[in-house]
N, C-alpha and C positions, 0 to 999 in steps of 0.2 A: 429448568424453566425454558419454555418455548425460545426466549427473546435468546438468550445463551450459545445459539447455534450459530448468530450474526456478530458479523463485526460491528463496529459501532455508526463505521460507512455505511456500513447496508442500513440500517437501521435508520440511520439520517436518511440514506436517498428513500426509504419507505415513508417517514414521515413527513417528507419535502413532500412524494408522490400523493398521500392523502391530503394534504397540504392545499395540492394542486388544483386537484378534482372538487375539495369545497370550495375552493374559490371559484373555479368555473361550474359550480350549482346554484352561488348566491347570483354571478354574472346572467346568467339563464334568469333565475326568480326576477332580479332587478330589469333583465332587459325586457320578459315577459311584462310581471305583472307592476311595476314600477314606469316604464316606459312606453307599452302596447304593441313591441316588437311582435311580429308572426310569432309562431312558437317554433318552426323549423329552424329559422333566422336564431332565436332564441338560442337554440338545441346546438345551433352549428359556430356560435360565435361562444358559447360557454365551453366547447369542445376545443374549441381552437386556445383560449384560454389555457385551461386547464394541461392542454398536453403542450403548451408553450412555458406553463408553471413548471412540469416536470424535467423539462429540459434545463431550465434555468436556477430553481429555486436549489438542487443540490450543487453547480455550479457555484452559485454564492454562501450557502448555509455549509456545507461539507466540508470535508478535511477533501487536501490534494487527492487522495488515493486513487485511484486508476479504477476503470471500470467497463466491460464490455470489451473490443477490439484492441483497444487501446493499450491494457493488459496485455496482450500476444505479444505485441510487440519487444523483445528483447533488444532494447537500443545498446552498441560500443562505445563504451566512453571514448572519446578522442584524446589522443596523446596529448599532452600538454605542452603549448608553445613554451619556449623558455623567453623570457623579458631582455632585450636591450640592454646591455651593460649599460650605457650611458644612461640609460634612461629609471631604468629600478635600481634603487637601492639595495646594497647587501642585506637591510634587515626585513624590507618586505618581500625580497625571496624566500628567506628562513620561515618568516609568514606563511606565505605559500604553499612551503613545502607541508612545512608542520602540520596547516590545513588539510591537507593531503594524504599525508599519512603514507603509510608502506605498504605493500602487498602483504597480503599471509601469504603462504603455501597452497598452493593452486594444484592442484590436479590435473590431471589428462582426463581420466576416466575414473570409477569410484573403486576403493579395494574389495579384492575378491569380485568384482563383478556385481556387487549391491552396495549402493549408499545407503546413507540412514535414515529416516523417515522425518526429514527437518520441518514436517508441518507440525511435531509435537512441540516445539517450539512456538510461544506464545507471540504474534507479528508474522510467521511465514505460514502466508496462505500458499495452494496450489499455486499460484503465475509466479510468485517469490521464488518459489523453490524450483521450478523450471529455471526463473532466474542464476539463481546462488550454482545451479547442477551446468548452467551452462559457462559459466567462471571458470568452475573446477572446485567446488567447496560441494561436500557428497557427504561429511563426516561430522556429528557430534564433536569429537577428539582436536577437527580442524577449529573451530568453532571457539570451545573451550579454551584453548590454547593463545587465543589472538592477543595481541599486547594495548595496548592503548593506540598505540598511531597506528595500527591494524584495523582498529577499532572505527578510527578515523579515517581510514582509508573504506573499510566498507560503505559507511555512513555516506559518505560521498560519492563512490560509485556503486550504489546500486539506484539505479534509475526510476524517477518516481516513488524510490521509498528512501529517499535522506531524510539521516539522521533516527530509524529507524532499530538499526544497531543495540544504539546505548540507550534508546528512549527504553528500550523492553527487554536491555538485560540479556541478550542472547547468551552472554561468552557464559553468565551465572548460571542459567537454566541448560546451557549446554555439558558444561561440568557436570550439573547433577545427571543429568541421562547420560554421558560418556560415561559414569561409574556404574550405572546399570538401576541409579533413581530413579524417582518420578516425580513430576512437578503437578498442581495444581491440576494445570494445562492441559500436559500428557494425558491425567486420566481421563478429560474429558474429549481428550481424540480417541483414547481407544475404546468410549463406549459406544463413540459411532455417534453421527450427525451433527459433528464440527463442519467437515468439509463433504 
């Protein structure tokens, strides 16, 4: 199906953007023929409408997901301040930590000179995977492998997409491609026009 090739973001900011556009053709009809507005008047305040709707209405109707420039951006998590003995308790440290989670196995560069194609993975689009390749995670095998507070740790630092991780199952659908499977997913990156 056509709609299949979008994520659900896209799809929302498409339908915010038609959204938009009829509400600034009713504003236009209303300021026309409702009010007696010019019709350039008309034309130019349903316009302003409209592309003031498309800025706005996927800002409020949409999931967080990043979009446009904003995506490039690879932001570095900042080290974590540690708390004040006096002041934190030993058990909302443990909190914190736990929250937190551990590193996986980070890479330098990917083995052999090619990583593995982690857009097959169901949640990582292209800016993702630029993402995860600039960490140091290039590998199905690494992915697969992660443990729970691994898990946790992704989840938390990848930027713009927490919580992402365990929503979609990555380490499951990683395992099956590390064995030389295929997911749902997979097949429909390799027929072409996912991404």
């Amino acid at each position: 199906m056509f709609l299949d090739q979008f994520t659900s973001a896209q799809r929302c900011r498409g339908v915010c953007a038609a959204l938009a556009i009829l509400i600034g053709l009713l504003v236009v009809y209303a300021a026309r023929l409702q009010f007696g507005v010019w019709i350039l008047v008309a034309v130019l305040l349903g316009a302003a409408v409209a592309l003031g709707g498309m800025w706005l209405l996927p800002r409020l109707l949409c999931s967080a997901e990043p979009s446009g420039r904003a995506e490039a951006a690879v932001a570095r998590p900042e080290p974590a301040k540690p708390a004040p003995a006096a002041v934190a308790a030993p058990a909302a440290v443990g909190t914190a930590q736990a929250r937190a989670g551990r590193a996986p196995e980070l890479l330098s560069a990917p083995r052999g000179g090619k990583g593995d194609d982690l857009k097959k993975i169901k949640g990582v689009g292209p800016k993702l995977e630029q993402e995860l390749n600039a960490r140091g995670v290039w590998h199905y095998d690494q992915i697969s492998s992660w443990s729970a507070e691994e898990v946790a740790w992704a989840d938390e630092h990848l930027v713009r997409f927490k919580g992402r991780v365990s929503r979609d199952d990555w380490v499951g659908q990683a395992k099956t491609l590390a064995a030389g499977g295929e997911t749902e997913f997979s097949r429909k990156v390799d027929k072409g026009g996912v991404y």
